[in-house]
C-alpha positions as a LaTeX table, in Angstrom:
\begin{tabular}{lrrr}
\hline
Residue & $x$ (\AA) & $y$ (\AA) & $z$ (\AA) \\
\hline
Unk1 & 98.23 & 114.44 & 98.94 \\
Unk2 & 99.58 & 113.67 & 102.39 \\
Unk3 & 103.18 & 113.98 & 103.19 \\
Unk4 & 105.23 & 111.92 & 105.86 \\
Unk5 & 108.68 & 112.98 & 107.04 \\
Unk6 & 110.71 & 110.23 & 107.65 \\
Unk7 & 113.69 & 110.54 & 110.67 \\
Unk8 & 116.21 & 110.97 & 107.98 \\
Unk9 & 114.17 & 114.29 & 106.77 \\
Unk10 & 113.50 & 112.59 & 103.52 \\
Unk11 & 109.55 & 113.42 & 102.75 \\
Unk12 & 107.61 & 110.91 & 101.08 \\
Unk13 & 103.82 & 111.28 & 99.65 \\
Unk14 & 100.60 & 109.30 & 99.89 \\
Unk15 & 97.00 & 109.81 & 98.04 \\
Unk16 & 95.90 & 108.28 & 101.23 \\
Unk17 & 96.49 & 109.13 & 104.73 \\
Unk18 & 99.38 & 106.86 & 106.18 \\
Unk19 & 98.98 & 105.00 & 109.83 \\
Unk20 & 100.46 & 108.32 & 112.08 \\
Unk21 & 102.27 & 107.80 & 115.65 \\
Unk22 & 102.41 & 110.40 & 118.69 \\
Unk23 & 105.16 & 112.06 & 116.63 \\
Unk24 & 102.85 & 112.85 & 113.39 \\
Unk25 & 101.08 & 116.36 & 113.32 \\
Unk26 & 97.71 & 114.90 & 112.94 \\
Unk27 & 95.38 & 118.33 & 112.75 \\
Unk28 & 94.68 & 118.43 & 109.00 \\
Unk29 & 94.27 & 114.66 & 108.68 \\
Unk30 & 90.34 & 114.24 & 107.35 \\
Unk31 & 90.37 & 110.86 & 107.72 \\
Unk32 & 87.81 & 109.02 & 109.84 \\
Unk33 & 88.61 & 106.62 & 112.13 \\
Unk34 & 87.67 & 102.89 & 111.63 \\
Unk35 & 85.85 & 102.66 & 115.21 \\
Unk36 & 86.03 & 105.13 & 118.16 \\
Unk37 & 89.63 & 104.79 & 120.11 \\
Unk38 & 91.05 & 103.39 & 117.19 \\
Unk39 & 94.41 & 103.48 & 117.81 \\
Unk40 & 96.79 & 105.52 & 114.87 \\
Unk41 & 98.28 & 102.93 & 112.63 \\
Unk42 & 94.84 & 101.86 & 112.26 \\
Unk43 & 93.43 & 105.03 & 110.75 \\
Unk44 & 94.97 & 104.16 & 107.26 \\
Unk45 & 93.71 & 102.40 & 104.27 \\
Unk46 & 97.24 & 100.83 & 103.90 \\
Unk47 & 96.58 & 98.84 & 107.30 \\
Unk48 & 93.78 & 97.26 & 106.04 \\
Unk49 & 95.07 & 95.85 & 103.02 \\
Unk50 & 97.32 & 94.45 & 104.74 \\
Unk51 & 95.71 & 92.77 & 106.99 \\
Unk52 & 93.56 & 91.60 & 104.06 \\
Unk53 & 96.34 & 90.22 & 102.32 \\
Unk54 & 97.34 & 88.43 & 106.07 \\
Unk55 & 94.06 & 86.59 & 105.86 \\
Unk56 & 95.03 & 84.99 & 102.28 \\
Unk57 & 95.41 & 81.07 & 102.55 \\
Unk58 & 97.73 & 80.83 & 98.69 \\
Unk59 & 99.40 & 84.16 & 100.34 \\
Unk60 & 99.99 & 82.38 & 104.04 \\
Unk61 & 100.98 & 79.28 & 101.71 \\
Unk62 & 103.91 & 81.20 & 99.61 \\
Unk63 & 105.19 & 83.34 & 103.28 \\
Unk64 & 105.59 & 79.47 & 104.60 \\
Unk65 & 107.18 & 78.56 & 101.50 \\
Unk66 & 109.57 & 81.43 & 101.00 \\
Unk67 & 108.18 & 83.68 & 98.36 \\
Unk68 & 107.92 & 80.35 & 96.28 \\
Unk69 & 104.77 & 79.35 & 94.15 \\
Unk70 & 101.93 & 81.49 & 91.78 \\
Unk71 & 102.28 & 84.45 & 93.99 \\
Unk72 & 105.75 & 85.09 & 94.21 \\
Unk73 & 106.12 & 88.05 & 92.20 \\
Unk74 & 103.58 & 89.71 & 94.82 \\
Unk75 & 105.95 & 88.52 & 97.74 \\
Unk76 & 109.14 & 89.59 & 96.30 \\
Unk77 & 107.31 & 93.47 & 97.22 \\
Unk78 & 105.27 & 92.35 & 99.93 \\
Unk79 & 107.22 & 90.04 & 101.87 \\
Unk80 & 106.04 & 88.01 & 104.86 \\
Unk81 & 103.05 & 89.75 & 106.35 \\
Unk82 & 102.45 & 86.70 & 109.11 \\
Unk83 & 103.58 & 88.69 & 111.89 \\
Unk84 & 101.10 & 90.76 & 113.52 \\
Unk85 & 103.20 & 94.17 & 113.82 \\
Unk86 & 102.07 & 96.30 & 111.45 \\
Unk87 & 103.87 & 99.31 & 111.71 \\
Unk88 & 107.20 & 97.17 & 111.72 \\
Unk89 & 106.20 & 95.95 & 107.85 \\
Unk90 & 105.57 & 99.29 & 107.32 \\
Unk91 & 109.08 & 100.04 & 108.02 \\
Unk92 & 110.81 & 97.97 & 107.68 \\
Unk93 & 109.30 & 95.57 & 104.87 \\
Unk94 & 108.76 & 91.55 & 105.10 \\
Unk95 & 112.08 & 90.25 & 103.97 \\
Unk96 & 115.18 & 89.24 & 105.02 \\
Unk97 & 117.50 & 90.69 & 104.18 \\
Unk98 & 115.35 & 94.23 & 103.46 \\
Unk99 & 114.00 & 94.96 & 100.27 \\
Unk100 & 110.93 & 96.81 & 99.97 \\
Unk101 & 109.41 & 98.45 & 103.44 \\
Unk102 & 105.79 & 98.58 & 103.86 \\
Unk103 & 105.26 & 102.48 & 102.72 \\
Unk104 & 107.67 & 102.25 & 99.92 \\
Unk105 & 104.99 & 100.21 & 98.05 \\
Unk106 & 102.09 & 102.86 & 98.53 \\
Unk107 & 104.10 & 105.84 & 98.19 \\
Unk108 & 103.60 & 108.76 & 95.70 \\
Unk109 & 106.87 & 109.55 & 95.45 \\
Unk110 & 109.49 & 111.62 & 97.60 \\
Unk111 & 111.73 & 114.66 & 98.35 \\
Unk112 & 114.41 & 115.90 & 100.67 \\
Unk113 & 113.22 & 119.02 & 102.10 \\
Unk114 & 114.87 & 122.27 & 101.88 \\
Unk115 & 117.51 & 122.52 & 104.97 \\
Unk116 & 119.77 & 125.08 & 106.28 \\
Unk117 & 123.65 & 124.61 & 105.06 \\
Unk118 & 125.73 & 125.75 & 108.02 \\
Unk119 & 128.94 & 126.20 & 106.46 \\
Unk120 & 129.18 & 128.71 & 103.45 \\
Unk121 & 131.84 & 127.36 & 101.82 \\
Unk122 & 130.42 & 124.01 & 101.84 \\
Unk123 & 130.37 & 122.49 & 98.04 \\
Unk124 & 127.90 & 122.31 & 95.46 \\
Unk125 & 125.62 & 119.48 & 96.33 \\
Unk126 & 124.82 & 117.33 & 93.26 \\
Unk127 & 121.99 & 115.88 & 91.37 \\
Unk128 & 118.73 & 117.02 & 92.54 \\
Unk129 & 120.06 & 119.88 & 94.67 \\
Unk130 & 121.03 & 123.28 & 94.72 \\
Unk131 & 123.09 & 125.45 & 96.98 \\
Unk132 & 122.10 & 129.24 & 97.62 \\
Unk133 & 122.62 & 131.76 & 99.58 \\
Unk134 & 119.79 & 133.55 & 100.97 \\
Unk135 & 120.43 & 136.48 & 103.48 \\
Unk136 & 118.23 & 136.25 & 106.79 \\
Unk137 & 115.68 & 139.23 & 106.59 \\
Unk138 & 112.66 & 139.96 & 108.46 \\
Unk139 & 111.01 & 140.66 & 105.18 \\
Unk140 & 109.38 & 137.19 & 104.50 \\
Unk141 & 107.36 & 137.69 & 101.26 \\
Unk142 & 110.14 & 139.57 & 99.92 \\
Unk143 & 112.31 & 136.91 & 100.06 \\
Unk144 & 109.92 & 134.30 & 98.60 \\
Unk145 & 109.39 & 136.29 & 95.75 \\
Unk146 & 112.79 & 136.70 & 95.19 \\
Unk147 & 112.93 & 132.47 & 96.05 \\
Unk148 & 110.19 & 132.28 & 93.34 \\
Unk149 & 111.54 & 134.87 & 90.77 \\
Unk150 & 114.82 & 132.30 & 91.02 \\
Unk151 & 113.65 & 129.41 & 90.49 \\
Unk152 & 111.17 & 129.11 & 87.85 \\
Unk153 & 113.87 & 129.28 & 85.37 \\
Unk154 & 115.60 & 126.49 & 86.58 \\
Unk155 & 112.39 & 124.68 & 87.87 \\
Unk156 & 111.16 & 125.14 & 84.19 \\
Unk157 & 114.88 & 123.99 & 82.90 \\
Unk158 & 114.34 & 120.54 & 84.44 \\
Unk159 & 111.32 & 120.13 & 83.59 \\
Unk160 & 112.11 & 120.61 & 80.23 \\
Unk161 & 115.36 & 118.53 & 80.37 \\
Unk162 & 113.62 & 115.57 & 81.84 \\
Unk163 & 109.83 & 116.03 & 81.33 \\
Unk164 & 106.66 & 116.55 & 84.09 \\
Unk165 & 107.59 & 113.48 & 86.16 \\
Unk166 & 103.86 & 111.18 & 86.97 \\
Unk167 & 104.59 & 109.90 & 90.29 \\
Unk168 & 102.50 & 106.92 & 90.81 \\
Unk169 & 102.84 & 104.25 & 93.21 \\
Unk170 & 103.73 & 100.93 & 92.86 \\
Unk171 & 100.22 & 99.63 & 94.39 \\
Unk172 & 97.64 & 102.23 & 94.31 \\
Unk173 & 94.67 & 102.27 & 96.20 \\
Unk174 & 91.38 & 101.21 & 93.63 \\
Unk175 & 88.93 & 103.97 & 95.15 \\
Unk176 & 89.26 & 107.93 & 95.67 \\
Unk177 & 87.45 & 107.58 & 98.99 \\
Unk178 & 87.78 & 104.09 & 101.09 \\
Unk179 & 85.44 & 103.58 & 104.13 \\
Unk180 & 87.31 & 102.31 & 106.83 \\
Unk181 & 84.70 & 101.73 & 108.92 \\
Unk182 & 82.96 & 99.29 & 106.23 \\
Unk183 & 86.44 & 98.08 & 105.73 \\
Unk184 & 86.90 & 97.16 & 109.65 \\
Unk185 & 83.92 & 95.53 & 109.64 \\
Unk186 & 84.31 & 93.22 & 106.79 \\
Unk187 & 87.77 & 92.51 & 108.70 \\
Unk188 & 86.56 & 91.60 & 111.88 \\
Unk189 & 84.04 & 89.39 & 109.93 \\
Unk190 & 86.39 & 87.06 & 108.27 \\
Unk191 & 89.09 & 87.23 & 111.50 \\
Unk192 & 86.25 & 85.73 & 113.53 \\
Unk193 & 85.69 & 83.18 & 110.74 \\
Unk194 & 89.43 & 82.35 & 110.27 \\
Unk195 & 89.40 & 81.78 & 114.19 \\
Unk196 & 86.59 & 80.66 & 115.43 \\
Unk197 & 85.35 & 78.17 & 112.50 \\
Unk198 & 83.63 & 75.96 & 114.16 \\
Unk199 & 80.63 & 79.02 & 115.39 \\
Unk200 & 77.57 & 78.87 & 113.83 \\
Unk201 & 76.38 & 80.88 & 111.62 \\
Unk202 & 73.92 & 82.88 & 113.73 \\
Unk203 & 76.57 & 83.17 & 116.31 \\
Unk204 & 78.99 & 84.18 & 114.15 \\
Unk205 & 76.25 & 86.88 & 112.87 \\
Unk206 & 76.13 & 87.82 & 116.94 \\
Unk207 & 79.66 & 88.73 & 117.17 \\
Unk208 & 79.37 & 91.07 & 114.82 \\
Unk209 & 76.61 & 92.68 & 116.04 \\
Unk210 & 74.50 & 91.68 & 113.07 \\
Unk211 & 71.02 & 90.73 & 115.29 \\
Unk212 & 70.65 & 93.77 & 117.43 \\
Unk213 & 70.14 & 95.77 & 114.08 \\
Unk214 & 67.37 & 93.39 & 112.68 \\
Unk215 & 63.67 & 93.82 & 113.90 \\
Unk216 & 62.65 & 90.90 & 115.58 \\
Unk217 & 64.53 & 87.77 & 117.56 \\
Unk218 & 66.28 & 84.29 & 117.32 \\
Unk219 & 63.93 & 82.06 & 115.78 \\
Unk220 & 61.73 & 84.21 & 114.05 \\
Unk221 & 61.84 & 83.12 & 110.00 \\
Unk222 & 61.83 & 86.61 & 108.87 \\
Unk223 & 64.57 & 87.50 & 110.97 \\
Unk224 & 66.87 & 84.55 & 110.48 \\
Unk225 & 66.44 & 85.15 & 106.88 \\
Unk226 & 67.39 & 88.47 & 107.01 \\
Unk227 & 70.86 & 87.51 & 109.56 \\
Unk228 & 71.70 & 84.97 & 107.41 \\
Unk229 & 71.46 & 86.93 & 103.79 \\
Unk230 & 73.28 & 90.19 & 105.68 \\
Unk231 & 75.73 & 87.86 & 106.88 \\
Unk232 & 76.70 & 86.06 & 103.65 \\
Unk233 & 77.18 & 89.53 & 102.24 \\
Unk234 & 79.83 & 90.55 & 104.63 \\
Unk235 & 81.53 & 87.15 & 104.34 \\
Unk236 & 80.86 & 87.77 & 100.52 \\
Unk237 & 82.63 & 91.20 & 100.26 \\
Unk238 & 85.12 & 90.10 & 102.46 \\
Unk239 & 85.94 & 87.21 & 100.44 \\
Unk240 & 86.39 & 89.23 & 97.01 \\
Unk241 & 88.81 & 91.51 & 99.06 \\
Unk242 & 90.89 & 89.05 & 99.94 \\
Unk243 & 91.22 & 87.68 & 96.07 \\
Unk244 & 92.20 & 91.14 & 95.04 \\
Unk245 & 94.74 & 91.49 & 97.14 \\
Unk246 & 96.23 & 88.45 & 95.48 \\
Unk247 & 96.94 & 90.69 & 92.52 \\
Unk248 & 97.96 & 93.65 & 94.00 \\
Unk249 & 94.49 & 95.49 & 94.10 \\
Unk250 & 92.23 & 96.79 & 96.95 \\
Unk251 & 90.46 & 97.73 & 98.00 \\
Unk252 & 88.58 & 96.29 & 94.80 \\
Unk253 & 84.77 & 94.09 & 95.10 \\
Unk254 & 84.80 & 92.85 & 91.82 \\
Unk255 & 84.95 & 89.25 & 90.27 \\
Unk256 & 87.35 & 89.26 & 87.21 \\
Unk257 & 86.76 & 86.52 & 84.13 \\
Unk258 & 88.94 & 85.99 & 81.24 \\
Unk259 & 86.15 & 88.29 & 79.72 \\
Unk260 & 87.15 & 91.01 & 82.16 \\
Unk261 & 90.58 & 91.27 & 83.11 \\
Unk262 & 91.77 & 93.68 & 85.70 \\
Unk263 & 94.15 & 96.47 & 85.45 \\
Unk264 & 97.24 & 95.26 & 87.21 \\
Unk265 & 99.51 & 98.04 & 89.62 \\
Unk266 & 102.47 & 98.89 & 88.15 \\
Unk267 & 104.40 & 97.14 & 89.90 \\
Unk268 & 102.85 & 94.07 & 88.64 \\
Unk269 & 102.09 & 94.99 & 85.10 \\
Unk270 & 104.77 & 92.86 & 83.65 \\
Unk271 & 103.05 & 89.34 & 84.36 \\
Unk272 & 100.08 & 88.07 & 83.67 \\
Unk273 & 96.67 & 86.22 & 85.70 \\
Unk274 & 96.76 & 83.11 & 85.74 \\
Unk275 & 94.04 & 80.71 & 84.77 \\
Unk276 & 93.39 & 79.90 & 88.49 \\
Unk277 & 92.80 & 82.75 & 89.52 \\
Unk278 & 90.27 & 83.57 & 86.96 \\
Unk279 & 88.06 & 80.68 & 87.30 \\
Unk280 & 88.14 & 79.93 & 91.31 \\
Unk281 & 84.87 & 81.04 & 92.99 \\
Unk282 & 84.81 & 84.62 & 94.18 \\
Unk283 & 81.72 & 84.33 & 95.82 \\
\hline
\end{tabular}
């Protein structure tokens, strides 16, 4: 579990490492980077889906239209992802006036961290909190015991009061170990497609660097073939990503029937696929 301390102290917690700035301790982060000199927001699987979801023609659709239409329940979390700042959604969230920032959706849960109360008489904070007073010492593990011999009573008390608390997010991420170098790659595949529709195929195959890892040259059958069919399966994968995102799921491959529905995040659990979605082409 990561942990990210936002400026007001709270902590919030991610399966997944979050994009990190020049402020972030980064030294027991054990994520790769998506390409070499990738720059920080970049090194997060939450990036990617959304710039996924950007690349989503219904999604771009309901953003012009206001959160209206099939996917509005997704928008009313997501908000309007057409702007290209990232770590502003992340934030600060797509609506107007704020709702939902970016890393509320992905996180794992939250805490305010222990802090220092300057005045002794201050009150008794409430809710979640505790006051105590702990003399300064230079006898650090007998104070933690002491911490520790404290507050597994009360720890135990709560939990008993209001039960082990599952902290899951309201969009998860589908896989225990994304690539985010297959991920930027499938990316930059559609982007160029999106943008440049017009290239042909083999071009488009250039761009991405497709030929120089294929024996042989331009015009050669055998290698064509073999641009062509690793082509289409970028563009393919890239594709089903996209359609996932629709519902709230990525980074997920698959192509969901009627005969095999997928599990919805929770923050979506309460409506159901459409019959659109079901039967459009995910290839």
């Amino acid at each position: 579990m990561y942990e990210k301390m936002l400026y007001g102290r709270k902590i919030l917690y991610f399966r997944h490492a979050p994009p990190f700035t020049g402020l972030d301790d980064v030294s027991g982060r054990d994520t790769r980077p998506p390409y070499e000199g990738a720059p920080g927001y970049q090194c997060s699987i939450y990036y990617y889906w959304w710039a996924f979801l950007r690349l989503s023609q219904p999604y771009h659709e309901c953003c012009e239209r206001n959160g209206e239409g099939e996917l509005n329940r997704l928008y009313s979390f997501f908000g309007d992802v057409r702007g290209d700042d990232f770590m502003h959604w992340w934030r600060f969230g797509g609506h107007k006036p704020r709702r939902h920032s970016g890393r509320r959706l992905f996180a794992n849960g939250s805490r305010d961290p222990i802090i220092a109360v300057g005045d002794p008489k201050a009150p008794e904070l409430e809710g979640e909190h505790l006051l105590l007073r702990i003399p300064v010492t230079d006898d650090l593990t007998r104070l933690t015991a002491e911490f520790k011999q404290l507050m597994r009573p009360i720890v135990e008390g709560h939990i008993q009061e209001r039960g082990l608390q599952k902290h899951e997010a309201l969009f998860e991420v589908t896989s225990d170990s994304p690539n985010l170098k297959s991920l930027h790659k499938l990316l930059v595949a559609q982007q160029k497609l999106q943008s440049l529709p017009e290239l042909k195929r083999y071009d488009l195959a250039e761009e991405l660097g497709v030929p120089q890892k294929i024996k042989g040259n331009r015009g050669d059958v055998e290698h064509d073939i073999a641009v062509y069919s690793e082509l289409a399966r970028l563009l393919r994968k890239g594709r089903a990503l996209i359609r996932n995102t629709e519902i709230g799921r990525f980074p997920d491959f698959s192509k969901y029937t009627e005969n095999k529905l997928p599990e919805l995040p929770r923050a979506l659990r309460t409506i159901s696929i459409s019959n659109s979605w079901l039967t459009a082409d995910a290839d």
